[in-house]
Structures are given as C-alpha cells and as structure tokens.
C-alpha positions as CSV (number, residue, x, y, z in Angstrom):
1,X,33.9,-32.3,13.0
2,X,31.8,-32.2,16.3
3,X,34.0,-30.0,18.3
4,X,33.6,-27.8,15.2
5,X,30.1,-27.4,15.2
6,X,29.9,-27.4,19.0
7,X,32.5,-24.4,19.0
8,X,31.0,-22.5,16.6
9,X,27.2,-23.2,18.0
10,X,29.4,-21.3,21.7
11,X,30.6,-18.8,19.4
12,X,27.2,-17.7,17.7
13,X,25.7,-17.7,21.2
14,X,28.5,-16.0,23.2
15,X,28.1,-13.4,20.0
16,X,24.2,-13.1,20.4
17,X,24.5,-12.7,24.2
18,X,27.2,-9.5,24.0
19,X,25.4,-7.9,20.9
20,X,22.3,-7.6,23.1
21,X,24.5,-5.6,25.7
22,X,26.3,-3.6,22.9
23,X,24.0,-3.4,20.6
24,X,20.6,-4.4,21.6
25,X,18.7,-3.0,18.7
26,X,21.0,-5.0,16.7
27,X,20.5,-8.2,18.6
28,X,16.3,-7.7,18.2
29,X,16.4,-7.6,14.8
30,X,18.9,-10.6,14.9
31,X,16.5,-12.5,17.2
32,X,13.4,-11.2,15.1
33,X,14.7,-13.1,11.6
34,X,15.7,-16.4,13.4
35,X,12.2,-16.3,14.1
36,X,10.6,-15.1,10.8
37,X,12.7,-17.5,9.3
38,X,10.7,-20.3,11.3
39,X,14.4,-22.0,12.0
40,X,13.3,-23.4,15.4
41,X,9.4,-23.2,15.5
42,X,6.7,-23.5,13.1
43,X,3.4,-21.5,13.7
44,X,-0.1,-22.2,12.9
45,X,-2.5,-19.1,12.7
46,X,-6.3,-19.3,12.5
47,X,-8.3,-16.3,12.3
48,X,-12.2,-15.2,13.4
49,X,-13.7,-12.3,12.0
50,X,-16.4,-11.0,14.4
51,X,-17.0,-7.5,13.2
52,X,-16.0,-4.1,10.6
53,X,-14.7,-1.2,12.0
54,X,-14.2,2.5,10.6
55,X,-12.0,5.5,10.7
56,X,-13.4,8.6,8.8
57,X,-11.6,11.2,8.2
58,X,-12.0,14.8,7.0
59,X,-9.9,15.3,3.7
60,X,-11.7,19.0,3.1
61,X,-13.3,21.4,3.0
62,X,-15.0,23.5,-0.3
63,X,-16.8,26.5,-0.1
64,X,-19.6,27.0,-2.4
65,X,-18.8,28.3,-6.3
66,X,-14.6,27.6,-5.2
67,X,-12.8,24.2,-6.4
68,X,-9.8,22.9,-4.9
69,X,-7.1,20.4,-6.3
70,X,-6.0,18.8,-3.0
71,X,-2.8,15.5,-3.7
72,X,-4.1,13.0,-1.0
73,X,-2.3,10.1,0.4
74,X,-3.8,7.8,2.8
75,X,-2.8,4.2,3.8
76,X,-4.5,1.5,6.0
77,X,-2.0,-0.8,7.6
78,X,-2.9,-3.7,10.0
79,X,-2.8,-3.2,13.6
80,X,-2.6,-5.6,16.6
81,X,-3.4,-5.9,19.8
82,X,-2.0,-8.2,22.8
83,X,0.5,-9.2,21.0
84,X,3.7,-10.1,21.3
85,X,6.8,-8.8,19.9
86,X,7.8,-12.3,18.5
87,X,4.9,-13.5,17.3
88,X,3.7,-10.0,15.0
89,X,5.5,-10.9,12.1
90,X,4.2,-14.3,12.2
91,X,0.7,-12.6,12.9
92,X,1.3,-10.1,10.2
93,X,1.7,-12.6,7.3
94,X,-1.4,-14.1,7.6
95,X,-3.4,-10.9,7.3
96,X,-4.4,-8.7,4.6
97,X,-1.8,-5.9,2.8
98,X,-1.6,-2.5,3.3
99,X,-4.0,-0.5,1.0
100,X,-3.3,2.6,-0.4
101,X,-6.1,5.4,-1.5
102,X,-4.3,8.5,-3.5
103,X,-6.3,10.9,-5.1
104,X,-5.2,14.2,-7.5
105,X,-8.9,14.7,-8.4
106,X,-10.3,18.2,-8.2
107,X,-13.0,19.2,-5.7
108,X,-15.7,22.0,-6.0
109,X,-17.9,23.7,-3.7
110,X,-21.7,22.5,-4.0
111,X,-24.7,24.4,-5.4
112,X,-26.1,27.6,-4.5
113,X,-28.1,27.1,-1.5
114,X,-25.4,25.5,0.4
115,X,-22.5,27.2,2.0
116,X,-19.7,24.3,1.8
117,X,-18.8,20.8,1.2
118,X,-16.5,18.5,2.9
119,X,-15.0,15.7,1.5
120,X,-14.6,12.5,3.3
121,X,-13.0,9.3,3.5
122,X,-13.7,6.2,5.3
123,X,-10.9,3.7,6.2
124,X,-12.6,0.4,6.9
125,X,-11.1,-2.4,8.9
126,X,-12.1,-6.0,9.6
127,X,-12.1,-7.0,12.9
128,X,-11.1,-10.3,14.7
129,X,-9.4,-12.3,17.1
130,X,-6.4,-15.1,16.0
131,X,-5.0,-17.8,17.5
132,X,-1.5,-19.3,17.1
133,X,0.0,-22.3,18.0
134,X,3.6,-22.3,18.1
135,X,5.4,-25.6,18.0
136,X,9.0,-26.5,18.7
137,X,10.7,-28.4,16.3
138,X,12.8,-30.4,18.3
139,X,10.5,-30.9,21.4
140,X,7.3,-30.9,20.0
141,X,6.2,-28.4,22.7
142,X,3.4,-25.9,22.0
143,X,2.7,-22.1,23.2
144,X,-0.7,-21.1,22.4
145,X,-0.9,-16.8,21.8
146,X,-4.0,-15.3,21.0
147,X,-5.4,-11.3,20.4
148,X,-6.7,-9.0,18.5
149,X,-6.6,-7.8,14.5
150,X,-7.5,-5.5,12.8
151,X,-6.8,-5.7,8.6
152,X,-7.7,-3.4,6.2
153,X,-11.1,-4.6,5.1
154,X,-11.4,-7.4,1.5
155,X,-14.2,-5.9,0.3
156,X,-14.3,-1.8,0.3
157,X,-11.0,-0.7,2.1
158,X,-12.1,2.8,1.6
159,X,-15.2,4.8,0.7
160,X,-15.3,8.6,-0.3
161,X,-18.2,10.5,0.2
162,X,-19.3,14.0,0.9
163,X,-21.9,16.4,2.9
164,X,-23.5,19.9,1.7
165,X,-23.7,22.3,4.8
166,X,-25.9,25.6,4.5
C-alpha cells in the first residue's frame, strides 16, 4: 500500500513539473488551487485601515434645457499592492466584495443661467496595510508577507454628485 502512495505521490510531481514546461499557464492555475485550497499551509490575515481613498470620475456631460438617458456601469474591485502571486487569493478573501453602481436614470441640463452640468461619480476605497502569517502544516514553519489594500469602502462605496458651469 506504501509503494502505492509513494508512486503515485512521483507521478503527481513528475506530472506538475512537465505541465509547467508544456503548459505553464496550466500548471499556475494548478499550483494556485493547491494553495486556495489551504492543503499544505494555513494563513492568518490581519488587517489596518489607516485611511479612504477616491477615484472620481466624469460620467457626463448636460447642456442646459437638453436631458440625456445615459446606461452606466461602473465596478469597484479590490486592488493590491506588494503582493505576491500566491498569497492574493488568500489576501483577497479577507477583504470586502466588488461593488457595483448601474444607473438607467435620466439626466437634464441645469437652469437657465448656467451653460452645462456634469454628472459625477466617486468610487471610494478604504485604505490599509495587512499582514499574513503563513504556517506549514507539517513543519510548523512561518513566512510573514505583508502590503498594501485597497477595498471598496463599507460605508459609501460610491457617491453621485454634480456641478453647474456658466
């Protein structure tokens, strides 16, 4: 029963080693779920907010006495920074979700005395750093990584607004 396991522990390896020549997107993705499936290591994140960050951006433009129906899409996703490859899905789990903003709404111009309006819309993010501690599960060993986050904020993800020009 041994030399069973032991050959087929040779095979998986020998297997793993000639898909990363072959196929080595393959073999990434292969290595990325032994990982995200914590087989070998667990992980332990801990997170520090230390400030809120912004992204406006200009969804349009309305000249005065005009309306516009305008189908906006707009996501904010996580991002990180310093980090690596094996670690981001680990990173990823312990942050907020993607946030969506769509809007069908229609938009008009602004009074007389004004010559347009734009329409924008602020993405807000939460900034941080993280730590995690990954431990082996057979040796006990530890890797500390740490970086940067940035989630898509808890509170107000995104805020419309607009400005009259003359």
């Amino acid at each position: 029963m041994k030399k069973i396991s032991f050959t087929l522990l040779i095979v998986f390896i020998s297997l793993t080693f000639l898909l990363s020549f072959a196929m080595p997107e393959s073999a990434g993705k292969l290595k990325n779920n032994i990982s995200s499936m914590k087989v070998i290591y667990s992980y332990s994140v801990t997170k520090s907010f230390s400030e809120r960050t912004h992204d406006t951006i200009e969804l349009a433009s309305v000249p005065s006495g005009k309306e516009e129906t305008k189908d906006i899409h707009v996501q904010i996703v996580s991002k990180l920074e310093e980090t690596p490859l094996n670690i981001k899905a680990v990173v990823r789990e312990s942050l907020n979700r993607p946030e969506a903003y769509k809007s069908e709404a229609p938009l008009s111009g602004p009074e007389k005395g004004f010559s347009k309006r734009k329409y924008y819309l602020t993405k807000n993010y939460d900034k941080g750093r993280y730590t995690v501690i990954r431990t082996n599960k057979v040796t006990k060993a530890e890797k500390v990584y740490d970086g940067t986050y940035y989630e898509p904020s808890a509170r107000d993800p995104f805020v419309q607004w607009t400005r009259d020009e003359r």
